[in-house]
Structures are given as C-alpha cells and as structure tokens.
mmCIF file of the N, C-alpha and C atoms, coordinates in Angstrom:
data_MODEL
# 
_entry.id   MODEL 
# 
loop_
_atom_site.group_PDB 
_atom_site.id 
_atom_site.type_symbol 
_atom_site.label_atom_id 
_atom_site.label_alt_id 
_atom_site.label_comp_id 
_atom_site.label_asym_id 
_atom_site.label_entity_id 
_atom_site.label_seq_id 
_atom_site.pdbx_PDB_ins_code 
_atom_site.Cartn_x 
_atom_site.Cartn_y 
_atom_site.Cartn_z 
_atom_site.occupancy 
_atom_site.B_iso_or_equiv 
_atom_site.pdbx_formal_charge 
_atom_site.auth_seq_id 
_atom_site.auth_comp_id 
_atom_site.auth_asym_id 
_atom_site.auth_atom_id 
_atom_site.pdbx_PDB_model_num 
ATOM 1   N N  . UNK A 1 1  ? 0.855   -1.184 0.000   1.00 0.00 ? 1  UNK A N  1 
ATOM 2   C CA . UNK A 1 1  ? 0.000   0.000  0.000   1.00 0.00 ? 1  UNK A CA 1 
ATOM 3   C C  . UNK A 1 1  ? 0.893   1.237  0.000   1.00 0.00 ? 1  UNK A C  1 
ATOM 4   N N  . UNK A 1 2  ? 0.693   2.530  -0.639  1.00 0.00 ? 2  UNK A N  1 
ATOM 5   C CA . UNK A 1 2  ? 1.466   3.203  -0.917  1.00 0.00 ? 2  UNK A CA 1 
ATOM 6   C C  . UNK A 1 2  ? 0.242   4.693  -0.227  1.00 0.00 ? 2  UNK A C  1 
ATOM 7   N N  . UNK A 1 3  ? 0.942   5.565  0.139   1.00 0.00 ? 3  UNK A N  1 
ATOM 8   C CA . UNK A 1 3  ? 0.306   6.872  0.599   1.00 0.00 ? 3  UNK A CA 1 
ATOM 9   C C  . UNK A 1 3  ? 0.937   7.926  -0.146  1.00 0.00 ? 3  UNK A C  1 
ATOM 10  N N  . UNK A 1 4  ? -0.572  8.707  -0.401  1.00 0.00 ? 4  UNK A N  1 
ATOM 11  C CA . UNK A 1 4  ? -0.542  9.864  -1.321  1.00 0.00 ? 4  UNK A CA 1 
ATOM 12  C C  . UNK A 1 4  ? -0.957  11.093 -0.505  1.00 0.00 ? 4  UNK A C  1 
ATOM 13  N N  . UNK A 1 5  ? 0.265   11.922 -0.193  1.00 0.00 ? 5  UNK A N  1 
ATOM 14  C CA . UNK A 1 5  ? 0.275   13.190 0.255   1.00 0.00 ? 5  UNK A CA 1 
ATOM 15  C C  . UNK A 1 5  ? -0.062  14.456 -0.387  1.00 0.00 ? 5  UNK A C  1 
ATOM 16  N N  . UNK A 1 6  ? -1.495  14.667 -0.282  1.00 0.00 ? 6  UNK A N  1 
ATOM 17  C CA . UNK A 1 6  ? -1.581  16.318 -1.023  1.00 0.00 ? 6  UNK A CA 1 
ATOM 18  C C  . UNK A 1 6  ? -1.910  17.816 -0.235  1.00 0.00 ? 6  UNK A C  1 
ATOM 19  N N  . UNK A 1 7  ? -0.945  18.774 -0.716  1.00 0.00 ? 7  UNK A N  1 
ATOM 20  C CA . UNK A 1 7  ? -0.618  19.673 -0.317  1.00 0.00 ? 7  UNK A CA 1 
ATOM 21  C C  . UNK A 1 7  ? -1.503  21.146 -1.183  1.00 0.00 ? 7  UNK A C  1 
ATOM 22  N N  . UNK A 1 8  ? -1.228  22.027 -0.661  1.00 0.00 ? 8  UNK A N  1 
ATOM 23  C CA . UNK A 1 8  ? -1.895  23.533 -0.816  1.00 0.00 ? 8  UNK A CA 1 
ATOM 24  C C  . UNK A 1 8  ? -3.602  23.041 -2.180  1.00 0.00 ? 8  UNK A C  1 
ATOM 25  N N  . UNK A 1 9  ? -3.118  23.715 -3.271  1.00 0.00 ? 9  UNK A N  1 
ATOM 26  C CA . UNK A 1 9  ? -4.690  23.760 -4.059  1.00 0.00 ? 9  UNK A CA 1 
ATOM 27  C C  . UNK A 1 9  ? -4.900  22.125 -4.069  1.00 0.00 ? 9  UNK A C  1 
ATOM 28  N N  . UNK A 1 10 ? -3.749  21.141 -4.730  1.00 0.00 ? 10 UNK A N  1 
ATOM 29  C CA . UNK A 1 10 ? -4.149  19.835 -4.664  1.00 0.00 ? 10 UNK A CA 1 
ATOM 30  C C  . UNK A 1 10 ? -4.850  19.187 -3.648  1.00 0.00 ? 10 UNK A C  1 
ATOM 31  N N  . UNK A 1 11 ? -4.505  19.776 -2.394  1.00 0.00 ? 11 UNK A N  1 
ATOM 32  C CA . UNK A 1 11 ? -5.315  19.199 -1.356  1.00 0.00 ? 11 UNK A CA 1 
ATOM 33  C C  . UNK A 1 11 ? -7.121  19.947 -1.583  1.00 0.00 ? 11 UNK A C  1 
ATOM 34  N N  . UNK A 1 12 ? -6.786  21.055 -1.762  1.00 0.00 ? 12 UNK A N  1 
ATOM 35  C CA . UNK A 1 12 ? -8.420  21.801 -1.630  1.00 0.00 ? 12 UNK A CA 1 
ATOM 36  C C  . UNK A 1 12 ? -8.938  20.827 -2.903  1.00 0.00 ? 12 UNK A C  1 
ATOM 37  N N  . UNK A 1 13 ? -8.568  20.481 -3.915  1.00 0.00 ? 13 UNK A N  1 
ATOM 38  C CA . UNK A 1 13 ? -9.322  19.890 -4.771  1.00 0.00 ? 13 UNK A CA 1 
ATOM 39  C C  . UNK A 1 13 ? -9.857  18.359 -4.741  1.00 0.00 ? 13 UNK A C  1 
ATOM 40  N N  . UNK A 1 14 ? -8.291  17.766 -4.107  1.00 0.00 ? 14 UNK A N  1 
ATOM 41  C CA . UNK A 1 14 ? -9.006  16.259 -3.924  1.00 0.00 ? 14 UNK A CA 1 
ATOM 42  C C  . UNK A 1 14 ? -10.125 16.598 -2.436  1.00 0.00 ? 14 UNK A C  1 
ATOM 43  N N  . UNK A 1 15 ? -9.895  17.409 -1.410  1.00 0.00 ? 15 UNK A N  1 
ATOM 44  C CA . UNK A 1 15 ? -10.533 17.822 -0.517  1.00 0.00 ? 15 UNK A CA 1 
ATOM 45  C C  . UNK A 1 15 ? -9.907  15.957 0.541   1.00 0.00 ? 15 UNK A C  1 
ATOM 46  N N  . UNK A 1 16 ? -8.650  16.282 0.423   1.00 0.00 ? 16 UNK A N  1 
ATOM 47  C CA . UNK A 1 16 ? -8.369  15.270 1.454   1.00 0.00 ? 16 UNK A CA 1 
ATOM 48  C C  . UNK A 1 16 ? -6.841  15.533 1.369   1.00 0.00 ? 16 UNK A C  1 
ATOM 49  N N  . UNK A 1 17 ? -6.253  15.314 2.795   1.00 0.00 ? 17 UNK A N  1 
ATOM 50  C CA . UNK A 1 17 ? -4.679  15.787 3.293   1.00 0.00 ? 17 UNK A CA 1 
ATOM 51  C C  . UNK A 1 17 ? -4.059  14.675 2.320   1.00 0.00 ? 17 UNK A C  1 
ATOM 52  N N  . UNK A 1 18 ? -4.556  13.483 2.916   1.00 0.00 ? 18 UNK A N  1 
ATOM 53  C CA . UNK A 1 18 ? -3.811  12.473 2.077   1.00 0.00 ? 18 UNK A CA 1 
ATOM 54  C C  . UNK A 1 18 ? -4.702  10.979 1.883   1.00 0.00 ? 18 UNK A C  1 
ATOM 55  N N  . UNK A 1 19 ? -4.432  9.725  1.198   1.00 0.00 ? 19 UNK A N  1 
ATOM 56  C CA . UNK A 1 19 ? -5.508  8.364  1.151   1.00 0.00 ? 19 UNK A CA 1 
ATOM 57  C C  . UNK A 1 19 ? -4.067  7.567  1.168   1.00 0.00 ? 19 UNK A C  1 
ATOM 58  N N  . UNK A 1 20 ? -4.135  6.133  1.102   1.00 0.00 ? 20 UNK A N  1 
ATOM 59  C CA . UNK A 1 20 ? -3.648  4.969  0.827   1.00 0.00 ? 20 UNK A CA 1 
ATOM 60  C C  . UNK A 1 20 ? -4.415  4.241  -0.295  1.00 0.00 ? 20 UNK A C  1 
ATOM 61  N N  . UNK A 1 21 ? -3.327  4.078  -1.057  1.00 0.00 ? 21 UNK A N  1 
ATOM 62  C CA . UNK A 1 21 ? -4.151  3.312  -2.298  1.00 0.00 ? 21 UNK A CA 1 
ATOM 63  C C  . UNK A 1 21 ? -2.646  2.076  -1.986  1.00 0.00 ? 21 UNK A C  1 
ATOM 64  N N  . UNK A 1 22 ? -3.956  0.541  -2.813  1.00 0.00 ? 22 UNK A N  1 
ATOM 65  C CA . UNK A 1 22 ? -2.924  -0.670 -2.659  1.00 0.00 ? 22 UNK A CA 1 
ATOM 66  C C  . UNK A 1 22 ? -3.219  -0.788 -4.300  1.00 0.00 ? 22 UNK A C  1 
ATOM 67  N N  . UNK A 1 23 ? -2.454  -1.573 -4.797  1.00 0.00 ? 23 UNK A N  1 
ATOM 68  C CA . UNK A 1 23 ? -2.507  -2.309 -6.014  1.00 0.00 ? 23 UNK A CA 1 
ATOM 69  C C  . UNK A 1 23 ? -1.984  -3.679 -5.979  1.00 0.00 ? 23 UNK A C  1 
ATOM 70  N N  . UNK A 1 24 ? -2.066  -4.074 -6.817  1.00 0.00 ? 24 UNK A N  1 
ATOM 71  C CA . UNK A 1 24 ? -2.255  -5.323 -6.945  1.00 0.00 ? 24 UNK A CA 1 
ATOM 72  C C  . UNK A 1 24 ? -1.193  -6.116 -8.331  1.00 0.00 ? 24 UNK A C  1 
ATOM 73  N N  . UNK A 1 25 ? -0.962  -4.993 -9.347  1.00 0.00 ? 25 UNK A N  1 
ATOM 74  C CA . UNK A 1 25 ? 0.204   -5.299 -10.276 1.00 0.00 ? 25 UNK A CA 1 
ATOM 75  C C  . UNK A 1 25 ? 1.338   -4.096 -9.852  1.00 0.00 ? 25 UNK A C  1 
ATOM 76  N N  . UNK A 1 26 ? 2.194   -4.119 -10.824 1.00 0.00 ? 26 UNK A N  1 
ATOM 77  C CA . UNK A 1 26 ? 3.510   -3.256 -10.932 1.00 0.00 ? 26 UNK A CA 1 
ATOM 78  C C  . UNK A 1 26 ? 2.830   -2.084 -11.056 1.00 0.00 ? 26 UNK A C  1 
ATOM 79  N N  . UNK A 1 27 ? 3.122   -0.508 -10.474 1.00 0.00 ? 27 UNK A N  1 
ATOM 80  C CA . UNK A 1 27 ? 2.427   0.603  -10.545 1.00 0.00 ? 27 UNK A CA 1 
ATOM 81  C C  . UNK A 1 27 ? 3.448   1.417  -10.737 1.00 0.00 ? 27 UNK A C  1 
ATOM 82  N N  . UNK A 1 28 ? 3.174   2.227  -12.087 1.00 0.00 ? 28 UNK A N  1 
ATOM 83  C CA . UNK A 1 28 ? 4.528   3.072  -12.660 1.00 0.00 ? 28 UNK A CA 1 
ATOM 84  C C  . UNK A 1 28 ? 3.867   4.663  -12.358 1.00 0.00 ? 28 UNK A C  1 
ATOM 85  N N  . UNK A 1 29 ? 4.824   5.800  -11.690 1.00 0.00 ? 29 UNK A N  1 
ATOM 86  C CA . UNK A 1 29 ? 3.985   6.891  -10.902 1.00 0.00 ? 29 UNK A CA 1 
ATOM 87  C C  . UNK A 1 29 ? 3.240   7.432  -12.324 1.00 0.00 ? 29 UNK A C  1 
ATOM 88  N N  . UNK A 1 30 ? 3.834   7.409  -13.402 1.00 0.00 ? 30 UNK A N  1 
ATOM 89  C CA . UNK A 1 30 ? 3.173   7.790  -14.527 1.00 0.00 ? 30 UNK A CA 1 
ATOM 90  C C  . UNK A 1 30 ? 1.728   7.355  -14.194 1.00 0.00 ? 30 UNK A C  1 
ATOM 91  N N  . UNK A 1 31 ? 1.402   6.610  -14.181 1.00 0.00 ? 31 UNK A N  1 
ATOM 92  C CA . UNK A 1 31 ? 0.052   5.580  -14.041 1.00 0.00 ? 31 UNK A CA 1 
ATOM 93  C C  . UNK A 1 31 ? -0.382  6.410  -13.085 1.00 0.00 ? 31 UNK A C  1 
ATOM 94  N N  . UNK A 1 32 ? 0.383   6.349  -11.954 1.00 0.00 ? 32 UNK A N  1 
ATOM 95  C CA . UNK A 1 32 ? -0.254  6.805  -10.569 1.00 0.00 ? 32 UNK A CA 1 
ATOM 96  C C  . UNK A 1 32 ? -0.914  8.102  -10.999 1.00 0.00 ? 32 UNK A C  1 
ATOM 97  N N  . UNK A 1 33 ? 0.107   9.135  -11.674 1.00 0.00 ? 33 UNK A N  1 
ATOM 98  C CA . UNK A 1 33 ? -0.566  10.422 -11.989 1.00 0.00 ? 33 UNK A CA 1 
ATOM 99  C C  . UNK A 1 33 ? -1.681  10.477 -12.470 1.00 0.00 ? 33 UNK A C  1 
ATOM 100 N N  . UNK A 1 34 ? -1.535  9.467  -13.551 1.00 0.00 ? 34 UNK A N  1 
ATOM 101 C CA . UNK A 1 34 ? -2.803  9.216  -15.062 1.00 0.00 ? 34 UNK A CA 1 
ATOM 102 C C  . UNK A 1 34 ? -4.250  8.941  -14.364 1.00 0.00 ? 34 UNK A C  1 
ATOM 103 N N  . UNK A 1 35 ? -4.134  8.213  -13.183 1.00 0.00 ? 35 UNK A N  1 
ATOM 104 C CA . UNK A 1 35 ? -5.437  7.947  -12.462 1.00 0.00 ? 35 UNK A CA 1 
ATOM 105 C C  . UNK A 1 35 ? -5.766  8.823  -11.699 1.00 0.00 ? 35 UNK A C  1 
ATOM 106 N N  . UNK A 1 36 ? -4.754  9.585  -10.807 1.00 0.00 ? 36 UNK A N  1 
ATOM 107 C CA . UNK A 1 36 ? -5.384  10.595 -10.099 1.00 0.00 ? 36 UNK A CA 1 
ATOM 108 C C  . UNK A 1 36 ? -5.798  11.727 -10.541 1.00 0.00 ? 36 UNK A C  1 
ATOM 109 N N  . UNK A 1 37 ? -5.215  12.252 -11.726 1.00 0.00 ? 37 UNK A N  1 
ATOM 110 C CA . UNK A 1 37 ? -5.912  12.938 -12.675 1.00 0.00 ? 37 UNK A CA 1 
ATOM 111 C C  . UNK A 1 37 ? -7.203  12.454 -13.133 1.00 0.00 ? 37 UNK A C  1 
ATOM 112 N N  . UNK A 1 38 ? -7.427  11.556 -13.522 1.00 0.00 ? 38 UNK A N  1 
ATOM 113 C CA . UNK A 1 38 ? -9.046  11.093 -13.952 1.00 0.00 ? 38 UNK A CA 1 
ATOM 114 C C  . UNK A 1 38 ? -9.614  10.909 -12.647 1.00 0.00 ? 38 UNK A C  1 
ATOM 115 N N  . UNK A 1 39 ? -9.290  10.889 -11.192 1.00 0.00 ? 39 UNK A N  1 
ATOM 116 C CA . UNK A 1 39 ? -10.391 10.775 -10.076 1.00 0.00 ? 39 UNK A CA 1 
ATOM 117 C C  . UNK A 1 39 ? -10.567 12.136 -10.045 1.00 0.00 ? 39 UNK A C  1 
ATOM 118 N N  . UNK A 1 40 ? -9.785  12.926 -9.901  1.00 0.00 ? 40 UNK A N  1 
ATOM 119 C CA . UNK A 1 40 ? -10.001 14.255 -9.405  1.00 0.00 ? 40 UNK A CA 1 
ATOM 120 C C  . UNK A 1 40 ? -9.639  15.959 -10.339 1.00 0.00 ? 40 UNK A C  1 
ATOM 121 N N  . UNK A 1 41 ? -9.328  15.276 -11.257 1.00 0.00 ? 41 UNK A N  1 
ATOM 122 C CA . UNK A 1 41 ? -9.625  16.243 -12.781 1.00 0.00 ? 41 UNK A CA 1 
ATOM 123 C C  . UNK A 1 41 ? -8.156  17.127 -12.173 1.00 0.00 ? 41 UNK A C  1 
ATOM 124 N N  . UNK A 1 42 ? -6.883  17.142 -11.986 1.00 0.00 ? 42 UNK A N  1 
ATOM 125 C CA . UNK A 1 42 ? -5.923  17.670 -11.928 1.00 0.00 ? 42 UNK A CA 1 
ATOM 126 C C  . UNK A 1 42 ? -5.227  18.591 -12.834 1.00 0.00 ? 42 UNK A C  1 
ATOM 127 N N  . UNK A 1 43 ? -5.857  18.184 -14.020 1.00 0.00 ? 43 UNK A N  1 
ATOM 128 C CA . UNK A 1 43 ? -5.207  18.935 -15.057 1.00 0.00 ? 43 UNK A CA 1 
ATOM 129 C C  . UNK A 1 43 ? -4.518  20.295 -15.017 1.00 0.00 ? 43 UNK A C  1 
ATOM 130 N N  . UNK A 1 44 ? -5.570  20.932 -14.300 1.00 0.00 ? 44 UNK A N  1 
ATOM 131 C CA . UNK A 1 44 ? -5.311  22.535 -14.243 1.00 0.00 ? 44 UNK A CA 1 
ATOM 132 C C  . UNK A 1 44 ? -4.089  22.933 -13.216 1.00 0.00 ? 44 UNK A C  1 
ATOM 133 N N  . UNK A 1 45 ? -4.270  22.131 -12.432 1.00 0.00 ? 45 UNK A N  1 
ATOM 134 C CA . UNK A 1 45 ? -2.963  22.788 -11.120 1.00 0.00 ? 45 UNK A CA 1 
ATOM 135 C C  . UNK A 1 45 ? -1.658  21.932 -11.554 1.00 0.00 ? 45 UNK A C  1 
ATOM 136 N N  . UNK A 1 46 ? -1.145  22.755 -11.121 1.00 0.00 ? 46 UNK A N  1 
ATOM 137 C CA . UNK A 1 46 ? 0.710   23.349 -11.118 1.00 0.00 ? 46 UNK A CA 1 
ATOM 138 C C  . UNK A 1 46 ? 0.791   22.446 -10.036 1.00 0.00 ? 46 UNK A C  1 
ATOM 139 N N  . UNK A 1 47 ? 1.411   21.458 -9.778  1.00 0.00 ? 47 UNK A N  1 
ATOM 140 C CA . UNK A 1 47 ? 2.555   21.134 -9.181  1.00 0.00 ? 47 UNK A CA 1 
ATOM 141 C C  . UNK A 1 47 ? 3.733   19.918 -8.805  1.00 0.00 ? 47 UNK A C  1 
ATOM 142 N N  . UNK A 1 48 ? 4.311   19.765 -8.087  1.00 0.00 ? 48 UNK A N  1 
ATOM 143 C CA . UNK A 1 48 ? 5.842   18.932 -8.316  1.00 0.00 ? 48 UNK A CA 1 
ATOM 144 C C  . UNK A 1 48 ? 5.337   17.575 -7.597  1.00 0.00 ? 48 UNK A C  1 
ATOM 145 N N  . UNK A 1 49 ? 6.104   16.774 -7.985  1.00 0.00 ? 49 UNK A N  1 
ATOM 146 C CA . UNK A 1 49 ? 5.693   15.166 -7.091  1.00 0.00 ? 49 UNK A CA 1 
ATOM 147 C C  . UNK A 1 49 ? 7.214   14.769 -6.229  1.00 0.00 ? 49 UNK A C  1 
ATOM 148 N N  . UNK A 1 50 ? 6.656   14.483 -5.296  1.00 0.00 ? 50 UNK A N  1 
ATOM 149 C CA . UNK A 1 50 ? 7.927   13.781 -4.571  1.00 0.00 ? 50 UNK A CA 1 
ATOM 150 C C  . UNK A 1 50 ? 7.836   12.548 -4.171  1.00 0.00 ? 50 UNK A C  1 
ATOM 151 N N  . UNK A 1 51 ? 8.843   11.414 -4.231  1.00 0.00 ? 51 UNK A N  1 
ATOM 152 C CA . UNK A 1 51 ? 8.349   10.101 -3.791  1.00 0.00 ? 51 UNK A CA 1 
ATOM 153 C C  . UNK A 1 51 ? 9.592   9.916  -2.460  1.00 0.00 ? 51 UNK A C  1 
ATOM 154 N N  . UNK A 1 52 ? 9.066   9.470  -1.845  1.00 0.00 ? 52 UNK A N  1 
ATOM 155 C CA . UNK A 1 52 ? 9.784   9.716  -0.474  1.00 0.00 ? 52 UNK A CA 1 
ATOM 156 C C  . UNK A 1 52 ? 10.335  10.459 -0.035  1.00 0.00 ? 52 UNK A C  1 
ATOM 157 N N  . UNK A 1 53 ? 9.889   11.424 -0.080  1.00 0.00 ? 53 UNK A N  1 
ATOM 158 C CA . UNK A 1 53 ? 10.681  13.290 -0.188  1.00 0.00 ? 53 UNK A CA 1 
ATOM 159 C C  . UNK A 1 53 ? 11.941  13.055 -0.522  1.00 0.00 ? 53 UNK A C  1 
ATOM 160 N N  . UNK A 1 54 ? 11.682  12.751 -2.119  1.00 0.00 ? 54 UNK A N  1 
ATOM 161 C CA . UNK A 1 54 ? 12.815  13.574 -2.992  1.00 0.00 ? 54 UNK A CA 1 
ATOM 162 C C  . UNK A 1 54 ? 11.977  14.001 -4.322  1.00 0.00 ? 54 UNK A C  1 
ATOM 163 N N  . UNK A 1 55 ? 11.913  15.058 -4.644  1.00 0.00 ? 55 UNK A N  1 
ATOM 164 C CA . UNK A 1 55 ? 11.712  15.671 -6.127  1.00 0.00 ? 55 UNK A CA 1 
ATOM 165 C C  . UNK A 1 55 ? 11.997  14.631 -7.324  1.00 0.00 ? 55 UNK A C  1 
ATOM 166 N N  . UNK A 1 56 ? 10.710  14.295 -7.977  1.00 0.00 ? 56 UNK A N  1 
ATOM 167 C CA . UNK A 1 56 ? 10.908  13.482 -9.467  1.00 0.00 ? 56 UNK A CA 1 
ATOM 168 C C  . UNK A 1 56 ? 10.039  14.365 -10.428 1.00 0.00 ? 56 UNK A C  1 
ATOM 169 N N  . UNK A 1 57 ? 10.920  14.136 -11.425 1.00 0.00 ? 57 UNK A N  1 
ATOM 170 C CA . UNK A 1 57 ? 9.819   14.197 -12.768 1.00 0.00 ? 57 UNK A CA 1 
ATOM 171 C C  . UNK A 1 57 ? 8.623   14.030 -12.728 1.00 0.00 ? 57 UNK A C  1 
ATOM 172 N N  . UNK A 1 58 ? 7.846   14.341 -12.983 1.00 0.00 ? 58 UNK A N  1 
ATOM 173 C CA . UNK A 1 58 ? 5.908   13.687 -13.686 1.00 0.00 ? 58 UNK A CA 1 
ATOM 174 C C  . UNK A 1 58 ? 5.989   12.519 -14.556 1.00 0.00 ? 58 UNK A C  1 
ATOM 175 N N  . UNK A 1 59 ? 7.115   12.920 -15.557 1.00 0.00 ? 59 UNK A N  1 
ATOM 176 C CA . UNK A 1 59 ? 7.369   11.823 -16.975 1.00 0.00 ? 59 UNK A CA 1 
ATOM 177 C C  . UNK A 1 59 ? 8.743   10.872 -16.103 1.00 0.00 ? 59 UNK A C  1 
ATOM 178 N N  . UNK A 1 60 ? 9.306   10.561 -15.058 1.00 0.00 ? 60 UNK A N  1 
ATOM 179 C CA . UNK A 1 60 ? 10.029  9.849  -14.906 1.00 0.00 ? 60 UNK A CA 1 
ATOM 180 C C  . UNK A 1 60 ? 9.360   8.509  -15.199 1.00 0.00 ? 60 UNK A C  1 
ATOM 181 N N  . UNK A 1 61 ? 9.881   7.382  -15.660 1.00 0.00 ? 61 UNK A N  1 
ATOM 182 C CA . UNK A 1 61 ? 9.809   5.518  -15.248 1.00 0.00 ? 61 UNK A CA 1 
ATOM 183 C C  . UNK A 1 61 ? 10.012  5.044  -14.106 1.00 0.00 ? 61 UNK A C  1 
ATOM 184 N N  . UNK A 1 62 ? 9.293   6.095  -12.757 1.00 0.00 ? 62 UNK A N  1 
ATOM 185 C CA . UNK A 1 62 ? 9.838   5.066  -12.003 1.00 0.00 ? 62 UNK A CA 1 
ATOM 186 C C  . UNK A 1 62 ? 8.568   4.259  -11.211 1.00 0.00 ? 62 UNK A C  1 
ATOM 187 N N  . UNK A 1 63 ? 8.939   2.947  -11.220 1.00 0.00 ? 63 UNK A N  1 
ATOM 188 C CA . UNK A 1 63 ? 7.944   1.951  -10.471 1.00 0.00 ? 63 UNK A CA 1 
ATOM 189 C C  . UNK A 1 63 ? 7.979   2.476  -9.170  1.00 0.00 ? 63 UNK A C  1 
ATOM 190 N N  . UNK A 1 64 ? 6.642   2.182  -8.627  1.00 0.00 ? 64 UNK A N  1 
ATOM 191 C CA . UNK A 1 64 ? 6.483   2.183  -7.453  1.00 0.00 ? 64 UNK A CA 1 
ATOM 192 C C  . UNK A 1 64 ? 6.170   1.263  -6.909  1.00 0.00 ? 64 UNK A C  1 
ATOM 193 N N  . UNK A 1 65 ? 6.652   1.102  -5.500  1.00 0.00 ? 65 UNK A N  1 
ATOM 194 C CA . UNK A 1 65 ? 7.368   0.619  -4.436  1.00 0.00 ? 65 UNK A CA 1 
ATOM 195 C C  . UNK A 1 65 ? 5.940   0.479  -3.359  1.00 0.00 ? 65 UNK A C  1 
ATOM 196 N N  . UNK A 1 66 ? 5.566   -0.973 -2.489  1.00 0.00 ? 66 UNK A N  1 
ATOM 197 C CA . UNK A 1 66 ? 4.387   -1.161 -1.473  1.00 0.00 ? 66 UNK A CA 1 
ATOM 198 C C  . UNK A 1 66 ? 4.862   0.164  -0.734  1.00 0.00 ? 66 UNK A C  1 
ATOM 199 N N  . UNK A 1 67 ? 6.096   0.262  -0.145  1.00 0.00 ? 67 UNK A N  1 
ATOM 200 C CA . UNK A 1 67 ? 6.156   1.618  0.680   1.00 0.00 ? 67 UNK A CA 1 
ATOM 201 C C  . UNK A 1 67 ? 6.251   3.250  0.569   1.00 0.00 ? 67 UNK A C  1 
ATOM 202 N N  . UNK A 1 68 ? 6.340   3.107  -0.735  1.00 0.00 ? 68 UNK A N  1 
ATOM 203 C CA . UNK A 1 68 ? 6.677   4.519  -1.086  1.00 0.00 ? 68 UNK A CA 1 
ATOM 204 C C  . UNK A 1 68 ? 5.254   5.482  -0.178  1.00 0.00 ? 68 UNK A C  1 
ATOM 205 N N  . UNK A 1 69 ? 6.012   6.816  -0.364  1.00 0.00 ? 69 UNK A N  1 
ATOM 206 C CA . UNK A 1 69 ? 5.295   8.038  0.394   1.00 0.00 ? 69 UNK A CA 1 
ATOM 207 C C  . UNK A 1 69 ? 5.160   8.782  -0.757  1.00 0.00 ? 69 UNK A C  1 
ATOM 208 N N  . UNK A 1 70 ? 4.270   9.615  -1.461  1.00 0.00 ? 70 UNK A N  1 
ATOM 209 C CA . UNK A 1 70 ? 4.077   10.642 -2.914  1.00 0.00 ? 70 UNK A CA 1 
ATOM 210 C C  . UNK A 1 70 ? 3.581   11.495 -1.989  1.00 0.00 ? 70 UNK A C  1 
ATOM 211 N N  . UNK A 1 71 ? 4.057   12.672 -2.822  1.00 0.00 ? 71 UNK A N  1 
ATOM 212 C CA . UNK A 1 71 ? 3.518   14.153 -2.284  1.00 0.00 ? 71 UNK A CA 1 
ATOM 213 C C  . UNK A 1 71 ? 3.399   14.813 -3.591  1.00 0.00 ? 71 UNK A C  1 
ATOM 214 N N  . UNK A 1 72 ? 2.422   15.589 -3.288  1.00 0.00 ? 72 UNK A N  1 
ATOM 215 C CA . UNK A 1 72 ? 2.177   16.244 -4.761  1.00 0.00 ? 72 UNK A CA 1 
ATOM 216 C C  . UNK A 1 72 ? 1.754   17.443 -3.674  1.00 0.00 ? 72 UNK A C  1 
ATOM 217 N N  . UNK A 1 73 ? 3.204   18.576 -4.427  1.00 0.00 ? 73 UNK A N  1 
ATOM 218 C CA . UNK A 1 73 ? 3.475   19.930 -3.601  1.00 0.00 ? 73 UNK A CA 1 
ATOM 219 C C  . UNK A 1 73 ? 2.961   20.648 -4.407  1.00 0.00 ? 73 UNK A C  1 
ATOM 220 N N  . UNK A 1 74 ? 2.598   21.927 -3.983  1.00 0.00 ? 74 UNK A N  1 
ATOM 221 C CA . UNK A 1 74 ? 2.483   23.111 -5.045  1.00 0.00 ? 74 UNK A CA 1 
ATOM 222 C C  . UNK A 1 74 ? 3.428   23.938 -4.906  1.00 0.00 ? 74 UNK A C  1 
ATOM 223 N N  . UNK A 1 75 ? 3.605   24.665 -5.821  1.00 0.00 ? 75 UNK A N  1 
ATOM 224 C CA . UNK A 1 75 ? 4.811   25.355 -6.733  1.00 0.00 ? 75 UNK A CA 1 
ATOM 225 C C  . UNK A 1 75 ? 5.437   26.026 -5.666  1.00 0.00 ? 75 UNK A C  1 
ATOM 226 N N  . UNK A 1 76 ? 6.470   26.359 -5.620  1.00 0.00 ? 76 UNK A N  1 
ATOM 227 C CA . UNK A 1 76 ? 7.705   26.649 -4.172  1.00 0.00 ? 76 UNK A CA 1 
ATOM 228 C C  . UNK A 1 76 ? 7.854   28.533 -4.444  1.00 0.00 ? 76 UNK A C  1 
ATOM 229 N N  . UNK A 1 77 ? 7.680   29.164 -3.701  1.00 0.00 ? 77 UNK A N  1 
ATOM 230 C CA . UNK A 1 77 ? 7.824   30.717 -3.819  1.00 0.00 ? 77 UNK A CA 1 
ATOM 231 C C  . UNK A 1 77 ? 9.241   30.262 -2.854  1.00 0.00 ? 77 UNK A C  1 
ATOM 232 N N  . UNK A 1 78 ? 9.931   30.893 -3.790  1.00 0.00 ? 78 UNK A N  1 
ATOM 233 C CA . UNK A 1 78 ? 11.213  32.048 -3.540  1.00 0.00 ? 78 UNK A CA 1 
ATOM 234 C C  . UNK A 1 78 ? 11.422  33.167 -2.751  1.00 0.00 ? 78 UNK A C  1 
ATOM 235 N N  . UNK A 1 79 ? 12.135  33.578 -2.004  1.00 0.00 ? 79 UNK A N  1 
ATOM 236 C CA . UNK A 1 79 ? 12.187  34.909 -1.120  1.00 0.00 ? 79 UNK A CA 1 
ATOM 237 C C  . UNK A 1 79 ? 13.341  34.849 -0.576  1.00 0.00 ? 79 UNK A C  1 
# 
C-alpha cells in the first residue's frame, strides 16, 4: 500500500490531506498520476511530485514501491 500526500490547491481539490491506495500489479507513478488525474480532474494545477521526499519528474519511469510516500506539492515561492 502506498500513501498519497496532497498539499496547498491539490489538497483543496481532492478535498483530502492524504488516502492509501494498494494495487495489486507493478504501478509506474506515470500511471499513478494518469489515475489521479481522472479521479479528481488535476489537469489545471501546477505542481511537483515527490516520492519519499525527494523531487521526481511527472514523466520519470519510475515503479512504485508497497512503501513509497508521494507528495504532490504546489509550486515553491522564492524569497
């Protein structure tokens, strides 16, 4: 089972801090994105994914892992 952390507008939109989703085959975050976009219509917001707090691509290959942690941050202000 893997946990999905959402932060600033992503959170107001899924309207939840974070869920646990399990699967059942190989789960590539591509995928992961591709579905959470079709549950919760993401398209429009801006922002970065992290898988065990470290910064990845959107378009990376990387499989995911029963333990992994995802965060889907919104965009980082500077100062």
């Amino acid at each position: 089972m893997i946990e999905v952390k959402y932060f600033g507008a992503v959170a107001e939109k899924t309207r939840c801090e974070f869920e646990k989703l399990s699967f059942s085959e190989e789960l590539s975050l591509q995928k992961l994105l591709q579905d959470l976009d079709e549950k919760y219509q993401l398209e429009s917001l801006t922002f970065s994914v992290a898988v065990n707090q470290k910064i990845v691509s959107k378009a990376s290959d990387y499989t995911l892992q029963t333990s992994d942690v995802i965060a889907l941050l919104p965009p980082f202000a500077g100062g």
